[in-house]
C-alpha positions as CSV (number, residue, x, y, z in Angstrom):
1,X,-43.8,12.0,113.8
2,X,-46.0,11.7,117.1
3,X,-46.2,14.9,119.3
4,X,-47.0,15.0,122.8
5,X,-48.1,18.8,124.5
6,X,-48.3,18.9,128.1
7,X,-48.5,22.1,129.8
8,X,-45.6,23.2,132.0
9,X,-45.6,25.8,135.2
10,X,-43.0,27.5,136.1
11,X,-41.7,29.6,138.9
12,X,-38.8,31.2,140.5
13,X,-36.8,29.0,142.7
14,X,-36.5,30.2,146.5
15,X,-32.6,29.8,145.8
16,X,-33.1,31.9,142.8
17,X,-33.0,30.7,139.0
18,X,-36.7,29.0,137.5
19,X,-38.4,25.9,138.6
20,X,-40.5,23.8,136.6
21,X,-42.7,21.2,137.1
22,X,-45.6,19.4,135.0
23,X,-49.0,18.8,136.0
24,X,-49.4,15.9,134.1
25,X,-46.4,14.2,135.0
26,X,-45.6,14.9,138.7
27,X,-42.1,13.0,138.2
28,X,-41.3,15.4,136.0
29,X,-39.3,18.6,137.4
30,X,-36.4,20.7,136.6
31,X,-34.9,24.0,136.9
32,X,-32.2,26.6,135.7
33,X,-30.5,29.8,136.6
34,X,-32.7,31.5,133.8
35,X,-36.0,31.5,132.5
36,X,-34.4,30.5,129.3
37,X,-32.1,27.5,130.7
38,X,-35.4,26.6,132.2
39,X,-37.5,25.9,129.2
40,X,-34.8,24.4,127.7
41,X,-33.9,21.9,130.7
42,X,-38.1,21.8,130.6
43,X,-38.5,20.3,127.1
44,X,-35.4,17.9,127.4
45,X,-37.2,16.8,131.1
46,X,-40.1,16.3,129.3
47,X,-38.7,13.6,126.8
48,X,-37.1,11.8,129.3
49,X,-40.2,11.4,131.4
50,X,-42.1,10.1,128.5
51,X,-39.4,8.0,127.0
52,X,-39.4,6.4,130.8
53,X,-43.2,6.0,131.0
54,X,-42.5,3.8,127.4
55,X,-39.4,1.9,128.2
56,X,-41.7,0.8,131.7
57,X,-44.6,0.1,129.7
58,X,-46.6,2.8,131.9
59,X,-49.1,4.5,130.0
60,X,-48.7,8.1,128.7
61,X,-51.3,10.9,130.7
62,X,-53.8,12.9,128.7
63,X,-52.8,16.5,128.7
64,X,-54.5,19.0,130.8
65,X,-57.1,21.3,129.7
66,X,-57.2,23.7,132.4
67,X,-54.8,24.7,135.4
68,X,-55.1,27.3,138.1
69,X,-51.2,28.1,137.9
70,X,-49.8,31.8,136.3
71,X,-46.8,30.8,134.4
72,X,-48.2,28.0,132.1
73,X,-46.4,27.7,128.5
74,X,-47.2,25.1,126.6
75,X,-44.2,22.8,126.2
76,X,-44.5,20.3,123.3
77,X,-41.9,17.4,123.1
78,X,-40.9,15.3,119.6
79,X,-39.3,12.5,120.0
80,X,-37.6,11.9,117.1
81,X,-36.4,8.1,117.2
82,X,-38.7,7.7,120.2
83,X,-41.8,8.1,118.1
84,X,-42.3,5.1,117.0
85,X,-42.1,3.2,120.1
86,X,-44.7,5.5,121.8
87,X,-47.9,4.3,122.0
C-alpha cells in the first residue's frame, strides 16, 4: 500500500474550535470544534484532496521539507482502495 505524508498546520479558528489547512495542497482545509475533531476531519480532508487530484488526472505535490508555521504534525493519509490508482 502507497502512503502519501504531507505536513498539516493548524490553528485556532477566530470562531473558536481548530483550523487546518495544508501547504502542499492549498485546496485542502478543514476544521473542528477540537483539536482532536480536527486531526481527524484533517486526515479524512487529506484523502479526498488526493483522491480528487487522481480522479482529474492532476498530479500529486511533493511534500514539504520545511515550513515557517508552529503547529505542524505530520499527517499521513493511506488510501486503502485508492492506492492503486494513485500514481
Amino acid at each position: 500500500m502507497k502512503q502519501y505524508f504531507y505536513p498539516a498546520s493548524f490553528y485556532t479558528a477566530e470562531e473558536g474550535g481548530s483550523c487546518v489547512s495544508f501547504p502542499d495542497l492549498p485546496e485542502c482545509l478543514t476544521k473542528g470544534d477540537s483539536m482532536n475533531e480536527a486531526y481527524k476531519m484533517a486526515a479524512e480532508a487529506l484523502g479526498l484532496a488526493l483522491t480528487d487530484r487522481n480522479l482529474n488526472q492532476e498530479p500529486l505535490p511533493g511534500s514539504s521539507r520545511s515550513i515557517d508555521h508552529q503547529n505542524i504534525l505530520p499527517l499521513n493519509s493511506c488510501l486503502n482502495g485508492q492506492s492503486k490508482k494513485l500514481k
